[in-house]
C-alpha positions as CSV (number, residue, x, y, z in Angstrom):
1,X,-72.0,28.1,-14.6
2,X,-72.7,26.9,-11.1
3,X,-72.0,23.3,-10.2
4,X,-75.6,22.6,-9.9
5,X,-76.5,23.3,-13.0
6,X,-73.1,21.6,-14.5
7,X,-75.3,18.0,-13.1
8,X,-78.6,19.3,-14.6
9,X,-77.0,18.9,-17.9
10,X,-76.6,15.1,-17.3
11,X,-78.0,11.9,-18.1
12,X,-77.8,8.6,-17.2
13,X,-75.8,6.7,-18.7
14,X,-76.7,2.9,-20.0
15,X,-73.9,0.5,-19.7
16,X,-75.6,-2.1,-21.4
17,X,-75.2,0.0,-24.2
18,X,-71.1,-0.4,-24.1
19,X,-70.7,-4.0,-23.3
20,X,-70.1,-5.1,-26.0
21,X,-66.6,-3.5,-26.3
22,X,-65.3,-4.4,-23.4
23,X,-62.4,-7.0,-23.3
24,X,-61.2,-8.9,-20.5
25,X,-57.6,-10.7,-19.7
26,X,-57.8,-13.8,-18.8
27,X,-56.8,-13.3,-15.3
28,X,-60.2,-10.7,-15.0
29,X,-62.6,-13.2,-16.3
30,X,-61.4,-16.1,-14.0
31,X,-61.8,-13.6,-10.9
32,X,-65.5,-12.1,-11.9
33,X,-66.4,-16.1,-12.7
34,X,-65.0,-17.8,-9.7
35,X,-62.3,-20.3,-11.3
36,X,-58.8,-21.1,-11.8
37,X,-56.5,-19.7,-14.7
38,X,-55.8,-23.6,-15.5
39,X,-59.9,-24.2,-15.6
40,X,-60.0,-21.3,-18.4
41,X,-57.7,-22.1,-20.4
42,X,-59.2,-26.3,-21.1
43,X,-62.4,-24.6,-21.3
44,X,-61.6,-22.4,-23.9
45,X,-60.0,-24.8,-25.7
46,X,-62.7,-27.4,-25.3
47,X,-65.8,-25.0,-25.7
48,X,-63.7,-23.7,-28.6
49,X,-64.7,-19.8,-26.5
50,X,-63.2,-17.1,-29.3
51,X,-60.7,-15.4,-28.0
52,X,-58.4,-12.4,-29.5
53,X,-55.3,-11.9,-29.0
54,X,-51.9,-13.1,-29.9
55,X,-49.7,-13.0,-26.4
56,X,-52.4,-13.3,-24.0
57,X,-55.9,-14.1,-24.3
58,X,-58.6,-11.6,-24.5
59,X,-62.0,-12.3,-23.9
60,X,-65.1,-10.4,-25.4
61,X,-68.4,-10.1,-22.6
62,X,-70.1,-12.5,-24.6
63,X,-67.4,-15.0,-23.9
64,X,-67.6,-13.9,-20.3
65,X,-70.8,-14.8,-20.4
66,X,-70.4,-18.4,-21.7
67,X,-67.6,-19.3,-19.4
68,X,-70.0,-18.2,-16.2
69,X,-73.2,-20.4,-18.1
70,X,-70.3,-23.0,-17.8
71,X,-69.4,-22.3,-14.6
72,X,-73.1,-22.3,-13.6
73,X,-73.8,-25.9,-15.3
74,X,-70.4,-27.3,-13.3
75,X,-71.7,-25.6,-9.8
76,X,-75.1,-27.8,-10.8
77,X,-73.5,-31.0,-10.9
78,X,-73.0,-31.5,-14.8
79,X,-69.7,-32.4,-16.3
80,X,-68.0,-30.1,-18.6
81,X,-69.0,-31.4,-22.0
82,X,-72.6,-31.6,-20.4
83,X,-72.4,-28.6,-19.2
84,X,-70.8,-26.8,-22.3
85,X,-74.0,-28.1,-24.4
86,X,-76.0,-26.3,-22.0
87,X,-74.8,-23.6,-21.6
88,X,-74.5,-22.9,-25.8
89,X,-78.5,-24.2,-25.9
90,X,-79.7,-21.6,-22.9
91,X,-77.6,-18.9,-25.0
92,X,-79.7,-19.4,-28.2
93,X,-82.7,-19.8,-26.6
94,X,-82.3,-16.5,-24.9
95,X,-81.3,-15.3,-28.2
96,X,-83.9,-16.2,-29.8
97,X,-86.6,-15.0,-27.1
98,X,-84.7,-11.2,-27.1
99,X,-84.7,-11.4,-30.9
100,X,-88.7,-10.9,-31.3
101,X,-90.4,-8.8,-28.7
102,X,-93.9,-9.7,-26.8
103,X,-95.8,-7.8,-30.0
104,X,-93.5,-9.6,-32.8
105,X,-91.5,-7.0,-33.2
106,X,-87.4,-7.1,-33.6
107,X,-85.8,-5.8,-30.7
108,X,-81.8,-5.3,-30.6
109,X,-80.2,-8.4,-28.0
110,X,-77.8,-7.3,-25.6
């Protein structure tokens, strides 16, 4: 089979689709959000963000995502319980909005 017709047999692939099994080291999320090792670590302990792992903490993409909603509140000016709150209501806000689509239908959240 000739290389052109070895792409014609592909599609794109969704990422979104696969998020939700990706884990992260602590040392990855603190580079992709923009803060120290030492910053992680209280947070997690103080926003209670799940974490598996026995050695080293490993972090799901929907703890990624709280810890840059965190991050995001901080940058703003609130302090870190302030900002904590906040970020957990924005996340089930948006969970709730993704859970019913514009016809009041279900739709699966990200």
């Amino acid at each position: 089979m000739a290389v052109g017709r070895q792409v014609d047999l592909l599609e794109p692939v969704n990422l979104a689709d696969h998020l939700e099994k990706v884990e992260l080291y602590l040392g990855q999320v603190c580079q992709i959000a923009g803060i120290s090792k030492m910053q992680l670590d209280y947070w997690t302990n103080k926003a209670q963000i799940p974490t598996k792992g026995k050695k080293q903490r490993i972090y799901d993409i929907d703890a990624l995502e709280l810890v840059m909603l965190i991050k995001q509140a901080k940058d703003k000016g609130l302090n870190l319980g302030a900002a904590i709150d906040a970020a957990k209501r924005y996340r089930e806000e948006q969970r709730g909005l993704d859970e019913l689509s514009l016809d009041g239908s279900l739709v699966r959240p990200l």
